[in-house]
Every structure is written in C-alpha cells, then in structure tokens.
N, C-alpha and C positions, 0 to 999 in steps of 0.2 A: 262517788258511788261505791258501796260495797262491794265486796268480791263476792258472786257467788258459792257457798260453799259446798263442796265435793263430798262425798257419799258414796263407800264402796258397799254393797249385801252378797255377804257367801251365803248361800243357805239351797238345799237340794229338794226342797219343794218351791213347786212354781207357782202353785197361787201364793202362797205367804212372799216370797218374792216380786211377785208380782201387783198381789194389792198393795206392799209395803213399799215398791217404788211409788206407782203412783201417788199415793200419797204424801210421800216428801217431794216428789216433783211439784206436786198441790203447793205445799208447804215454802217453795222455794230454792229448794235444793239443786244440785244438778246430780245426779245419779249415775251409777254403773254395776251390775249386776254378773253372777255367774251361779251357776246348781253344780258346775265341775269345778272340784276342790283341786286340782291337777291345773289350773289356770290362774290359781288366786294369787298366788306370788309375782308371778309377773304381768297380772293387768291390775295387781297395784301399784308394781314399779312404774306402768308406762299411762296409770290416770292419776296417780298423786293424790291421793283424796286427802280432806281433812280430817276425816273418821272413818272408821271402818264398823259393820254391823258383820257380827259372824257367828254361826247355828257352829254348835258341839257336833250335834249327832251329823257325820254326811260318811259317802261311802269312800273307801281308799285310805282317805286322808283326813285324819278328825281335826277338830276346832282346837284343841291344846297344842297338837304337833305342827299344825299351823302357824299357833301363835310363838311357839317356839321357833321357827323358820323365821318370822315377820322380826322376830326380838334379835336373830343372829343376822340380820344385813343390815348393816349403815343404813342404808336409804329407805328401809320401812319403819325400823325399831322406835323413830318416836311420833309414829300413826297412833293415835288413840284407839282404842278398839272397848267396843260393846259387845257382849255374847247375849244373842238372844237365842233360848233353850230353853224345849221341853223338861230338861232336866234339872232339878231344880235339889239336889242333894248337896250336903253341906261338904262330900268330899272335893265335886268338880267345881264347886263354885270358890274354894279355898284354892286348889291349883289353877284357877283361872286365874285370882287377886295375884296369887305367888307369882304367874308369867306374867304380871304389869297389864291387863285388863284395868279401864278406867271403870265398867260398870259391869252388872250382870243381872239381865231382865228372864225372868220365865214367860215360858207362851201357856197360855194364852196372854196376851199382853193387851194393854189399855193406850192406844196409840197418844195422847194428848200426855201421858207419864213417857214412854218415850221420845217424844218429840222434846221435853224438857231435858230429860238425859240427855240427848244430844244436843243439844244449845249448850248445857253446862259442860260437856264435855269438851265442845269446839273453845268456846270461851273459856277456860282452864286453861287446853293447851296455848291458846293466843296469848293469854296473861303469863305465861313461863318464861 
C-alpha cells in the first residue's frame, strides 16, 4: 500500500487555507496547516511533509525569508515547495526559482492545475 503523502500550507488567510485543505484531504493527502508564519519552521521539522504549499504575502515573516530559512537547515532544505501568490510579478517569481522553489502558482488558481503541480512535484522529488 502506498504511503500517504504529507502536505504542509503557510498561508495567512483562512478560508484559502482552509478550502485548500479540504480539498487535498478529498484528494488524498494528509495535511497540516498554519496562518502564523512564526510556526512554519518548526511544524515542518516535527510533520515532515512531502511538499510544502507557501503564500509570499504574510505578516512578520514573508514567503522568500522563509524559504531562505527552510534552504539553511539540513532537515527542511530538500522539501519541495510551491508558492501560491497573489503576486504574480516577474521580480518575486524569479527569486522564488533563485531560492530552489519547484513551482510558482498565482491565486486565483484552478485547483485541478494545482493538484498536478503537486503530483509532479512529489514524483520529481521521489525519482531524485
């Protein structure tokens, strides 16, 4: 039997986090969520997930400095990560690629192209 795969979302609104769980729980997945960006580093350490889904814009602590964190500790650095964002400009979506983002989706998004990024993306990193 397969494993099921893990699924971390940062993102500081709660219905997009919250219809966006559901639905990969639909999907399959097993899920774990946060809106506080001050938590994301270490309930990635302690759920392991296969991918990570993570919003640019939050308060405190944005989605780049984030994934700069995530790329500076051994035990997150080779999580795949998605950024799904309102922002959709050619400069953050270039230093997203630069800090090793496997994808980068704009919201409003079309949940069935998502759900493919993240298949392709699990399956990437399992084939590495």
């Amino acid at each position: 039997m397969a494993e099921t795969k893990r699924i971390f979302i940062a993102d500081d609104d709660d219905v997009v986090l919250t219809s966006l769980k559901k639905l990969l729980d639909i999907s399959g997945f097993e899920v774990s969520t946060t809106t506080n960006p001050k938590e994301i580093v270490s309930m990635i350490k302690a759920f392991k997930p296969h991918l990570i889904l993570l919003d640019l814009l939050m308060p405190v602590i944005g989605g780049l400095e984030i994934c700069e964190i995530l790329n500076s500790e051994k035990e997150t650095q080779s999580i795949p990560i998605i950024i799904l964002s309102a922002i959709g400009n050619y400069t953050d979506i270039r230093k997203s690629y630069k800090l090793g983002v496997i994808g980068y989706i704009t919201k409003p998004y079309e949940f069935p192209l998502l759900l493919k990024e993240i298949q392709k993306a699990i399956a990437f990193k399992e084939g590495q």
